[in-house]
C-alpha positions as semicolon CSV with decimal commas, in nm:
position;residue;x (nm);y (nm);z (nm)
1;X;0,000;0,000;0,000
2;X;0,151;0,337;-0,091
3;X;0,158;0,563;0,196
4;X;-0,028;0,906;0,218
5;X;0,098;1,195;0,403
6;X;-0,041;1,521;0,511
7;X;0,117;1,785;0,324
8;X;-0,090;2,082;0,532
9;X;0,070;2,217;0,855
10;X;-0,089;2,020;1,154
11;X;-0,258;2,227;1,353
12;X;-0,222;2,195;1,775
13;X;-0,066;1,925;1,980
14;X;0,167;1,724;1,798
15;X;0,296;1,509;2,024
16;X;-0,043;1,392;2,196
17;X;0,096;1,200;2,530
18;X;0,162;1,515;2,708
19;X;-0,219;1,484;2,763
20;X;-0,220;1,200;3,015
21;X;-0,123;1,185;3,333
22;X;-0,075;0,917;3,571
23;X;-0,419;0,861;3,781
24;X;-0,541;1,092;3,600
25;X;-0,819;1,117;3,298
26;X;-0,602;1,391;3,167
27;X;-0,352;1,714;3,245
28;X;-0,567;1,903;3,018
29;X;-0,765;1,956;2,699
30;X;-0,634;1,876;2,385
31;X;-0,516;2,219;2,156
32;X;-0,579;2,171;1,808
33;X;-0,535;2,538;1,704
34;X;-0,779;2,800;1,776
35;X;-1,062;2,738;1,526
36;X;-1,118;2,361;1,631
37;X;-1,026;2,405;2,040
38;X;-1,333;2,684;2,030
39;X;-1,548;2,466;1,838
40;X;-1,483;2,142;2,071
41;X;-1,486;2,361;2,362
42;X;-1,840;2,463;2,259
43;X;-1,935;2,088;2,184
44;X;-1,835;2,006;2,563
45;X;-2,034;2,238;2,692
46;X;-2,340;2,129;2,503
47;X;-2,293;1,791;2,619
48;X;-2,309;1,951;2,965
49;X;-2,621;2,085;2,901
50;X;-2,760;1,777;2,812
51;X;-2,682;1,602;3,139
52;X;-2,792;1,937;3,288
53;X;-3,151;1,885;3,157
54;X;-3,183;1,514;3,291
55;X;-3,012;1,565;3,624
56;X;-3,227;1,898;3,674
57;X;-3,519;1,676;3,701
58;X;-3,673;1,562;4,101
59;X;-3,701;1,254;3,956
60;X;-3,433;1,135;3,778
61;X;-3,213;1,277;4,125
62;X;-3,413;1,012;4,298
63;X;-3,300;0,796;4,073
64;X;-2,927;0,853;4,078
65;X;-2,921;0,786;4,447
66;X;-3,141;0,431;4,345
67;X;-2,900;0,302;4,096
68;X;-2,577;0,264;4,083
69;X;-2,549;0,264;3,706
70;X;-2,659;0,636;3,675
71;X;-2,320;0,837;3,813
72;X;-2,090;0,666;3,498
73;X;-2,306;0,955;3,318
74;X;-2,083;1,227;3,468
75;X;-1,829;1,103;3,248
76;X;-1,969;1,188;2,920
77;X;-1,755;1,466;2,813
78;X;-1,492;1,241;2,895
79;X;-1,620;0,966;2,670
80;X;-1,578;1,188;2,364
81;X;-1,243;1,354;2,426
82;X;-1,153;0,945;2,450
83;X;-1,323;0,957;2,072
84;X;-1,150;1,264;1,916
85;X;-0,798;1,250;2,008
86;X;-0,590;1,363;1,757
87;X;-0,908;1,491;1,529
88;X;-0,932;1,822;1,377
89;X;-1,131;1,996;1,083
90;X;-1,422;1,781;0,933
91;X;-1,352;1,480;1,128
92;X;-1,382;1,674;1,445
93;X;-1,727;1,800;1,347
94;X;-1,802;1,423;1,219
95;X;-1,764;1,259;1,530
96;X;-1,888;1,544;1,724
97;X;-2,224;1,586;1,503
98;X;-2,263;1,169;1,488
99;X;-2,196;1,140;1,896
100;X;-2,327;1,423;2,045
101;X;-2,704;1,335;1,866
102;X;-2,587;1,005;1,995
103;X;-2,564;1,091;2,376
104;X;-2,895;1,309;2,331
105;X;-3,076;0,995;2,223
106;X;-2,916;0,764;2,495
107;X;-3,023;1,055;2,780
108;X;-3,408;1,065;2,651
109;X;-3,370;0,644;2,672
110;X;-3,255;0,743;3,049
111;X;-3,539;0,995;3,071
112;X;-3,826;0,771;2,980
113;X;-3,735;0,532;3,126
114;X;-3,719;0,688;3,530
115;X;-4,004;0,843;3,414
116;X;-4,225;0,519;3,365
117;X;-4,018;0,354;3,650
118;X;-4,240;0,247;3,915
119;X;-3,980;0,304;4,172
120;X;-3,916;0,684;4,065
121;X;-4,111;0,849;3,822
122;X;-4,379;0,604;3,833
123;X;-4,604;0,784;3,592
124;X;-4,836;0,499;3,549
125;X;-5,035;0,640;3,226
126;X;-4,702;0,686;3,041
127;X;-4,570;0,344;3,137
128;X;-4,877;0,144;2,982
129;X;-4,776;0,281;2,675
130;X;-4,422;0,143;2,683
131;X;-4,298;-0,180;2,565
132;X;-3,927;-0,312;2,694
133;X;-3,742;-0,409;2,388
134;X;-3,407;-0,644;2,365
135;X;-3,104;-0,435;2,365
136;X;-2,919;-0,672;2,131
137;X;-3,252;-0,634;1,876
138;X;-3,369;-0,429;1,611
139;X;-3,658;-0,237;1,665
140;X;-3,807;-0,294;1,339
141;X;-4,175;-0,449;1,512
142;X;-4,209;-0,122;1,671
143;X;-4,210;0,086;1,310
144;X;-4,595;0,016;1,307
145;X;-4,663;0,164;1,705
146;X;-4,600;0,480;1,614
147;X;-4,838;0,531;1,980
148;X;-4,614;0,325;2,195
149;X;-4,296;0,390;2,351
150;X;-3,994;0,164;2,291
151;X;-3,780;0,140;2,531
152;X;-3,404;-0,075;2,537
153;X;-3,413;-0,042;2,923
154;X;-3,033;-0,227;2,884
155;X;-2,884;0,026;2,698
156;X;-2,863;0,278;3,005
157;X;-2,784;0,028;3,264
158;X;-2,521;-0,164;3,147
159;X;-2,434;-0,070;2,756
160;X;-2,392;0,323;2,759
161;X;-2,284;0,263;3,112
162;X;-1,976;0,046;3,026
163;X;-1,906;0,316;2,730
164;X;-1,836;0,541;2,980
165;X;-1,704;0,360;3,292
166;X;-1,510;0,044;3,169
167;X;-1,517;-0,067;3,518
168;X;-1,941;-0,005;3,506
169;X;-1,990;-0,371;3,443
170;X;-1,733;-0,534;3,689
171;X;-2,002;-0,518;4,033
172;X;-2,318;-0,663;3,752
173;X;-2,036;-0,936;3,658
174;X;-1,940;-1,047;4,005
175;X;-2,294;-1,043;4,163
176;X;-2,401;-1,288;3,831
177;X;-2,150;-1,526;3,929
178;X;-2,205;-1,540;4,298
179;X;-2,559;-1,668;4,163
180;X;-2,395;-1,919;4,003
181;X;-2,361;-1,844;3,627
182;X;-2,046;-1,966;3,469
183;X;-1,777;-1,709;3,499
184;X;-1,659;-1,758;3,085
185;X;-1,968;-1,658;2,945
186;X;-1,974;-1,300;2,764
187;X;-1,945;-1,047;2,972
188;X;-2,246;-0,815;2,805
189;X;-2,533;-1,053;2,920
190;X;-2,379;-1,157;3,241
191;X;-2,426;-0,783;3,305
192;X;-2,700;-0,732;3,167
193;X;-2,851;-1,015;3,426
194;X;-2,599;-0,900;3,698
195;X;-2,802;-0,595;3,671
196;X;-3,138;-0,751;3,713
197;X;-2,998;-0,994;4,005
198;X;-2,905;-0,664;4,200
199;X;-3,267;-0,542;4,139
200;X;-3,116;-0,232;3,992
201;X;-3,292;-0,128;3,708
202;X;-3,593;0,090;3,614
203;X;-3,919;-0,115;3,628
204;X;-4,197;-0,010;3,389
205;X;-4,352;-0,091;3,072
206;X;-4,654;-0,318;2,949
207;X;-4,493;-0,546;2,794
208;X;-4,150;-0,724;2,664
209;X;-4,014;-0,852;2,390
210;X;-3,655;-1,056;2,359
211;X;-3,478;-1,138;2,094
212;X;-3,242;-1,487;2,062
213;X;-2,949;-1,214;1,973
214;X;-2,635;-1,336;1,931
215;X;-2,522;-1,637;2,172
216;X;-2,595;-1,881;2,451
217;X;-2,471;-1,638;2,703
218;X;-2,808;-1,393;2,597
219;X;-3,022;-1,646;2,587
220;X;-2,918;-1,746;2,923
221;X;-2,988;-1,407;3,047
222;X;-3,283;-1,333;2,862
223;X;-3,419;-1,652;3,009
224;X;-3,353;-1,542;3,378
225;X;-3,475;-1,145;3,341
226;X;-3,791;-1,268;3,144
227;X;-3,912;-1,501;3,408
228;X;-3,807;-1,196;3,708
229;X;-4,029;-0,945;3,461
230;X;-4,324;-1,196;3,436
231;X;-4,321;-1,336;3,807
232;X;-4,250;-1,039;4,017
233;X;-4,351;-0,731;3,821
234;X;-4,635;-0,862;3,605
235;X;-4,467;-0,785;3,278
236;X;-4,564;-1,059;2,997
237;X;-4,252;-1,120;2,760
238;X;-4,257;-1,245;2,382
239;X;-3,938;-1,455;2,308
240;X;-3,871;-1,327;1,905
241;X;-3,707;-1,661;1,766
242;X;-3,482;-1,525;1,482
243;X;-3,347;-1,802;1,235
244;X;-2,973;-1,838;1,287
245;X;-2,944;-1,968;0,897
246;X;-3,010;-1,584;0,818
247;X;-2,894;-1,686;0,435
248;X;-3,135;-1,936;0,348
249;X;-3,475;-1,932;0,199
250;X;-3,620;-2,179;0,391
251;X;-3,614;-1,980;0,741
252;X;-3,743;-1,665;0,552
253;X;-4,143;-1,744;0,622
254;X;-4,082;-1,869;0,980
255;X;-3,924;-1,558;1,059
256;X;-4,229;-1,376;0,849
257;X;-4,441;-1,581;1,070
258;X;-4,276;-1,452;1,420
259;X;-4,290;-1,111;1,352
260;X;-4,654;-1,119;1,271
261;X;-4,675;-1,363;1,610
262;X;-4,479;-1,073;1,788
263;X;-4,694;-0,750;1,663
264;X;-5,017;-0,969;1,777
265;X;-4,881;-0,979;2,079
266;X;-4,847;-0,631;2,169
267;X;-5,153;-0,560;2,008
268;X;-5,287;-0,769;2,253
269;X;-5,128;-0,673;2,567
270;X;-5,151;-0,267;2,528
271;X;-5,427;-0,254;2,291
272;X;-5,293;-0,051;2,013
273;X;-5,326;-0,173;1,670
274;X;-5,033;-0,187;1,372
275;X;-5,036;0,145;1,167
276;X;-4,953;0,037;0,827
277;X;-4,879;0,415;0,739
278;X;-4,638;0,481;1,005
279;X;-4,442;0,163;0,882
280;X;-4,382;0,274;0,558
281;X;-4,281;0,617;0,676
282;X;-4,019;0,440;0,876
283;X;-3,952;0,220;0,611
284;X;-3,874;0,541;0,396
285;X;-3,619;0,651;0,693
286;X;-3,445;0,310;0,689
287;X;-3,321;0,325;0,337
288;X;-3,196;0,654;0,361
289;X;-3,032;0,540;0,688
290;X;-2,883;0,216;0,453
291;X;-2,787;0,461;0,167
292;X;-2,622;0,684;0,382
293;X;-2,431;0,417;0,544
294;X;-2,322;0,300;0,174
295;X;-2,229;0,644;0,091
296;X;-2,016;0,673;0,347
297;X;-1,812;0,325;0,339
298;X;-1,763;0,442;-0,040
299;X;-1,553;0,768;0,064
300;X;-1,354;0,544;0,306
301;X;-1,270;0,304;0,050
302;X;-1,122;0,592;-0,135
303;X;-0,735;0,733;-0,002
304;X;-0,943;1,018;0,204
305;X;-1,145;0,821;0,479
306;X;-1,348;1,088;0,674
307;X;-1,585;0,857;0,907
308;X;-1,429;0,597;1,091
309;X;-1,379;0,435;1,388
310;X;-1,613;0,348;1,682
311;X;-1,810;0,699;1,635
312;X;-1,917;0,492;1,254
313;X;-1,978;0,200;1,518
314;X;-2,212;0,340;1,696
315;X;-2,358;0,595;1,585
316;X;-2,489;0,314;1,327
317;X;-2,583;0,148;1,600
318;X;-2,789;0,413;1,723
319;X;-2,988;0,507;1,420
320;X;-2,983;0,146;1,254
321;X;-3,068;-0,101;1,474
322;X;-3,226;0,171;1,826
323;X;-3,407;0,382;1,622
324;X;-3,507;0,214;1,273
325;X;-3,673;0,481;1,136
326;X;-3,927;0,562;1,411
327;X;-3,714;0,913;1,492
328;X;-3,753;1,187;1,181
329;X;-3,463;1,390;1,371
330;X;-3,228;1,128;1,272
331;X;-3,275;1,206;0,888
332;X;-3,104;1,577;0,951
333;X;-2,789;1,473;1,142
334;X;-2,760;1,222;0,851
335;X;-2,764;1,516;0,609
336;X;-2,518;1,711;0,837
337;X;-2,260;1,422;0,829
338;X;-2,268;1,351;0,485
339;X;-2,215;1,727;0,420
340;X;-1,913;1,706;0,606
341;X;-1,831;1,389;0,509
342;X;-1,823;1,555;0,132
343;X;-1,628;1,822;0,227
344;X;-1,333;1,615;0,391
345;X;-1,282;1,420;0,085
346;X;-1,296;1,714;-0,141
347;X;-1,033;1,892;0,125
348;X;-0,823;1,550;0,139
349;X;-0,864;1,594;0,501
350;X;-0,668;1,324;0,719
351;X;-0,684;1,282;1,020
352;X;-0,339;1,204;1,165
353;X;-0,034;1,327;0,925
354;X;0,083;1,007;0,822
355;X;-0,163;0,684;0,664
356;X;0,040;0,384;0,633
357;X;-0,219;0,089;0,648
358;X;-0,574;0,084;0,613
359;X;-0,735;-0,172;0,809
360;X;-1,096;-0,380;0,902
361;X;-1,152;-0,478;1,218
362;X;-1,321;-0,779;1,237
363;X;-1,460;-0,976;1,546
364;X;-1,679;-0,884;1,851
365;X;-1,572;-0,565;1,949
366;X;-1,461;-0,352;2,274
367;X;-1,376;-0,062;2,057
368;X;-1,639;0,163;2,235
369;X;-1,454;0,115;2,589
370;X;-1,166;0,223;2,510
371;X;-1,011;0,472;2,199
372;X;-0,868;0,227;2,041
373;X;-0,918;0,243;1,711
374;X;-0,820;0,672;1,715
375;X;-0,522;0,540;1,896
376;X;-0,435;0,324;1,657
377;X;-0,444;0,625;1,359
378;X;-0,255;0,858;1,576
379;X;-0,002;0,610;1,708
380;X;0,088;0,412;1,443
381;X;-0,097;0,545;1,096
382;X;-0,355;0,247;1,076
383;X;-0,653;0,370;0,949
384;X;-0,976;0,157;1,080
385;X;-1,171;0,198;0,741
386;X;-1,461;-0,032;0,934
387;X;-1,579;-0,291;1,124
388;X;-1,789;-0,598;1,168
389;X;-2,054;-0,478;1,335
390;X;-2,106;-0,169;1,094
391;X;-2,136;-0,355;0,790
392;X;-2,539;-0,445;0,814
393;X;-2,773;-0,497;0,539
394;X;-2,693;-0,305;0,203
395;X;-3,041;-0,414;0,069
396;X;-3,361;-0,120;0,066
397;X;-3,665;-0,249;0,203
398;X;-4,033;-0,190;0,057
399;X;-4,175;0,154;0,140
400;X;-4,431;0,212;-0,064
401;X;-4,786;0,091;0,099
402;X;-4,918;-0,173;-0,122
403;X;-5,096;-0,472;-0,072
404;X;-4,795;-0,682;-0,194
405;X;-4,582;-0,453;-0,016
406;X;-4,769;-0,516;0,325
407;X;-4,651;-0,885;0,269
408;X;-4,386;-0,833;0,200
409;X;-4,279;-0,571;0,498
410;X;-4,293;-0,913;0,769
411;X;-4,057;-1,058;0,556
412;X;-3,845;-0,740;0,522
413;X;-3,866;-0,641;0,968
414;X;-3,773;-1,050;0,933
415;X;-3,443;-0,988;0,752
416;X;-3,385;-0,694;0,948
417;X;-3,410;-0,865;1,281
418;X;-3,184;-1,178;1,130
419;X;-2,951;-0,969;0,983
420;X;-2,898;-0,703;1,292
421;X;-2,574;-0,554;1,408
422;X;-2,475;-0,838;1,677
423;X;-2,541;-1,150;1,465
424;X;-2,579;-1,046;1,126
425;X;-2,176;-1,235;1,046
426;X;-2,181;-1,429;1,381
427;X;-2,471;-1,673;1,266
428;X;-2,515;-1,783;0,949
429;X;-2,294;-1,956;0,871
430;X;-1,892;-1,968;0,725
431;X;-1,935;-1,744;0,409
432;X;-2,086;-1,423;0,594
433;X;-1,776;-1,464;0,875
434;X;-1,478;-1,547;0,720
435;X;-1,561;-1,562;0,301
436;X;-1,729;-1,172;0,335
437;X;-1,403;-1,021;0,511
438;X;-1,154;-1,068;0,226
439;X;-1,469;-0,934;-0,018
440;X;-1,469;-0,646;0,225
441;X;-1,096;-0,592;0,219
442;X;-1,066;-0,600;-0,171
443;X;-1,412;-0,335;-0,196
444;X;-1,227;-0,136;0,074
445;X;-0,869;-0,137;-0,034
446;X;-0,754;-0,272;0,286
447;X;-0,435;-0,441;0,328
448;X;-0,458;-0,511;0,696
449;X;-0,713;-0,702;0,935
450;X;-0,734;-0,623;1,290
451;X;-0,936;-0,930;1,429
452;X;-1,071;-0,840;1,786
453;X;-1,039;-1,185;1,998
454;X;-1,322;-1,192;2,249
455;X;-1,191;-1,430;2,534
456;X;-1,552;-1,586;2,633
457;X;-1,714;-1,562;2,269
458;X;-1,690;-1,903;2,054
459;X;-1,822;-1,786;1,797
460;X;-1,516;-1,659;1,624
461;X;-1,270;-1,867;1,836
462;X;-1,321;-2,181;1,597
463;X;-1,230;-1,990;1,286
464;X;-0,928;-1,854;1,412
465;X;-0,695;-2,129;1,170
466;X;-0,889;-2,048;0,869
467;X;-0,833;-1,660;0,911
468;X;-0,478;-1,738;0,974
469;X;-0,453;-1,958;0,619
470;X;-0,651;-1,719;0,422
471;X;-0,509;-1,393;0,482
472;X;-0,169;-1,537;0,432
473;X;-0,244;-1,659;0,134
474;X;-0,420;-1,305;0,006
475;X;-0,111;-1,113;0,160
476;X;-0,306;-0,958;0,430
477;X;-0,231;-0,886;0,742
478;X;-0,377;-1,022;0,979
479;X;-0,366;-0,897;1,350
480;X;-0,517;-1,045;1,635
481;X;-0,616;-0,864;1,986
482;X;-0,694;-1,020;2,300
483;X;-0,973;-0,854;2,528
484;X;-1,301;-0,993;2,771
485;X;-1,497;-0,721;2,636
486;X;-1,692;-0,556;2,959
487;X;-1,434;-0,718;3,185
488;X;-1,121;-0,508;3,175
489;X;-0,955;-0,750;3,470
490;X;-0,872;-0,982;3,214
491;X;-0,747;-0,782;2,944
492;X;-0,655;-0,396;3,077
493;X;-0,627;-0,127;2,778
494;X;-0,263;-0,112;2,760
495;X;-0,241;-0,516;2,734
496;X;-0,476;-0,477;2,439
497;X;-0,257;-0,205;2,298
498;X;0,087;-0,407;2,387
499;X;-0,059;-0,697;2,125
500;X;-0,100;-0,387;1,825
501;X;0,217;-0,212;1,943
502;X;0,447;-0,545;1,910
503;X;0,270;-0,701;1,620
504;X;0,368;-0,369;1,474
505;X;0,716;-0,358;1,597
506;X;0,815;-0,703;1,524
507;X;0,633;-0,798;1,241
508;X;0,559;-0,474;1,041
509;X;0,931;-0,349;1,178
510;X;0,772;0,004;1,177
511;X;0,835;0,263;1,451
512;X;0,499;0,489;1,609
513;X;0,404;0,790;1,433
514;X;0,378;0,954;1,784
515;X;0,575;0,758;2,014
516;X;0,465;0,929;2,319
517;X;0,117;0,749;2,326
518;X;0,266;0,385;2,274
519;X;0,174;0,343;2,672
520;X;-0,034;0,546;2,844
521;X;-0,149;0,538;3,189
522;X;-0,488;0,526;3,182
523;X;-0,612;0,177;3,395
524;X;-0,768;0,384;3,614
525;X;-0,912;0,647;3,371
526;X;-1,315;0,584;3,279
């Protein structure tokens, strides 16, 4: 791969581990010249404001004192100075655009859902219009409610939580395993339950629905916070049963068949009925979501990548699979990134001053812990072009409303559910896993593979010979990262970056771009 430099004088820090301190989150705020310090400086204190407007609120201070989860949210500011090291000019505004609509979204979640908690809020006419929905699922079923609330009453508690905190989950973990679940499960739903062991989450809602997501461990946990929801707060749950052959034909009307089982069922239990125009309205918002999404990949698989990393991650995430279409806002950040995301190309913009490698990650990720995949660009000029979890359907869906169309929209909330952002490569078998990354790599014009290795997941853990064979024999390489995801006790951030940092060394026999952020002290940093 021919490297690209930055010809344009770098503006601010340049060597960027004078930042950290020892014990320390940081010594002090990253300069990056006078037009981008103002304009991140004014992006911090919006994100201030945000957690102003929740905190503000009787309720929701009740609710800090009740769970323990709710403090890690006095580290969001933090969590996107972790996200933008190094970033200036159109990338800056990228990530800051994508994340801070990002945290907005996560603090109404947190809103809604103390306000329908029958422990706080307990606004009892709100919380009979809410269903609890899987945090692992797509929320395509709920396109048609356009009445009811959905709410992913995991993502504040544990999820957003451990993006902030990485020692959130840690308390969740250990109180799972004193009730006796296996200690080398994954992490996430061991959590997840921990949480609901502790009896420390929000309690509201009509109804539930769970999705078989991505593993044994969820199902495990599912199974155990279904059966507290139905037995000690009265809330029925639906168990979605998504095909793990995804690729085949044959599962296609089964799943069809679910999703119509699962939109009876809340019809049932809150009495709304299935708005067929509010669907395809959402439908509409999907494909631009999936167009956008396209759009962007295209720029990055050009020299001039402008949005990477896990900000891409999750603020696909967010609007893909948390929102699918039922949020109009979502449809003008989209606009504002791609204008930006325009501009950088046309500029060249890059974001560190040297590109030497650009890179997929691949595997079940911890990326959003921890900044590694900025790190990685500023330290040693690998450019994460994208990742597993980002690289969803490319496929519209029907959106205009039709009678065939109205058939064919089961089938299409189906595929979405099968093909979602924690199983769509997981399940289905060896071509979407391991035959789908090199086709990725040659549409990208990636010449590297960063393969996350999650300790307890064995879903990837199998293939791990085959990746080896393969990307030897297409002159790829191939690096592979240790990590427990939600657990740092097993793998701490600096052990994950010792694996890039000597694979680099040894192997690549290159030296860091900035050498000063090879180690950093940041264990005990959120």
């Amino acid at each position: 791969m021919a490297i690209v430099v930055n010809d344009k004088e770098r503006k601010g820090e340049k060597r960027l581990g004078v930042l950290f301190d020892q014990g320390k989150v940081r010594r002090r705020r990253e300069w990056r010249g006078l037009k981008d310090t103002l304009y991140d400086y004014t992006r911090w204190l919006y994100l201030l404001s945000i957690l102003a407007r929740v905190i503000i609120k009787p309720r929701n201070v009740k609710a800090m004192f009740r769970y323990r989860w709710f403090a890690n949210y006095l580290a969001v500011p933090h969590m996107l100075d972790k996200f933008t090291i190094g970033l200036r000019d159109e990338p800056l505004r990228i990530t800051h655009t994508a994340m801070d609509f990002v945290v907005k979204d996560v603090a109404q979640c947190i809103d809604n859902s103390i306000k329908g908690d029958r422990r706080t809020g307990n606004n009892v006419k709100y919380s009979e219009k809410c269903v609890l929905w899987d945090e692992n699922a797509m929320t395509a079923v709920m396109m048609g409610f356009p009445t009811l609330n959905c709410i992913l009453r995991e993502v504040p508690t544990m999820f957003s939580a451990n993006l902030l905190n990485q020692h959130s989950g840690m308390h969740y973990l250990d109180v799972a395993q004193q009730f006796g679940i296996p200690g080398d499960v994954c992490p996430m739903p061991e959590a997840e339950l921990g949480v609901s062991i502790d009896d420390d989450f929000p309690v509201l809602g009509k109804c539930a629905v769970q999705v078989n997501t991505t593993c044994d461990g969820s199902l495990m946990g599912n199974g155990l916070i279904a059966k507290r929801l139905e037995r000690e707060y009265g809330i029925p749950t639906f168990q979605l049963v998504a095909p793990m052959r995804h690729t085949q034909e044959d599962v296609q009307k089964y799943a069809a068949n679910d999703v119509k089982a699962a939109i009876k069922f809340i019809e049932e239990q809150t009495g709304e009925k299935w708005d067929w125009n509010a669907y395809f309205e959402c439908a509409k918002r999907v494909n631009n979501t999936t167009r956008n999404r396209v759009s962007w990949l295209e720029v990055n698989s050009t020299p001039y990548p402008q949005f990477v990393g896990a900000v891409f991650s999750l603020y696909n995430d967010t609007n893909y699979m948390g929102n699918c279409g039922r949020y109009p806002a979502f449809v003008e950040i989209d606009k504002k990134v791609m204008k930006l995301v325009r501009q950088g190309y046309k500029n060249k913009t890059m974001m560190a001053p040297e590109y030497r490698h650009r890179c997929i990650v691949w595997g079940v990720q911890p990326q959003y812990i921890i900044d590694m995949l900025y790190w990685m660009i500023q330290c040693w000029g690998v450019v994460p072009l994208t990742d597993m979890l980002s690289m969803v359907i490319s496929e519209e869906i029907a959106e205009e409303d039709t009678p065939e169309n109205r058939e064919q929209a089961y089938y299409d909330m189906a595929w979405l559910t099968m093909n979602m952002i924690m199983r769509n490569h997981t399940h289905g078998g060896y071509k979407v896993l391991v035959d789908e990354l090199w086709e990725y790599c040659e549409k990208m014009n990636a010449d590297m593979v960063m393969m996350w290795e999650h300790m307890s997941c064995k879903a990837l853990t199998g293939m791990h010979g085959q990746f080896e064979e393969q990307a030897r024999e297409r002159g790829i390489h191939l690096v592979w990262v240790c990590h427990d995801l939600a657990d740092p006790r097993v793998y701490t951030r600096q052990a994950i970056r010792d694996q890039f940092n000597q694979y680099m060394r040894t192997v690549m026999r290159e030296e860091p771009i900035d050498p000063t952020i090879e180690i950093l002290p940041d264990e005990h940093a959120w």
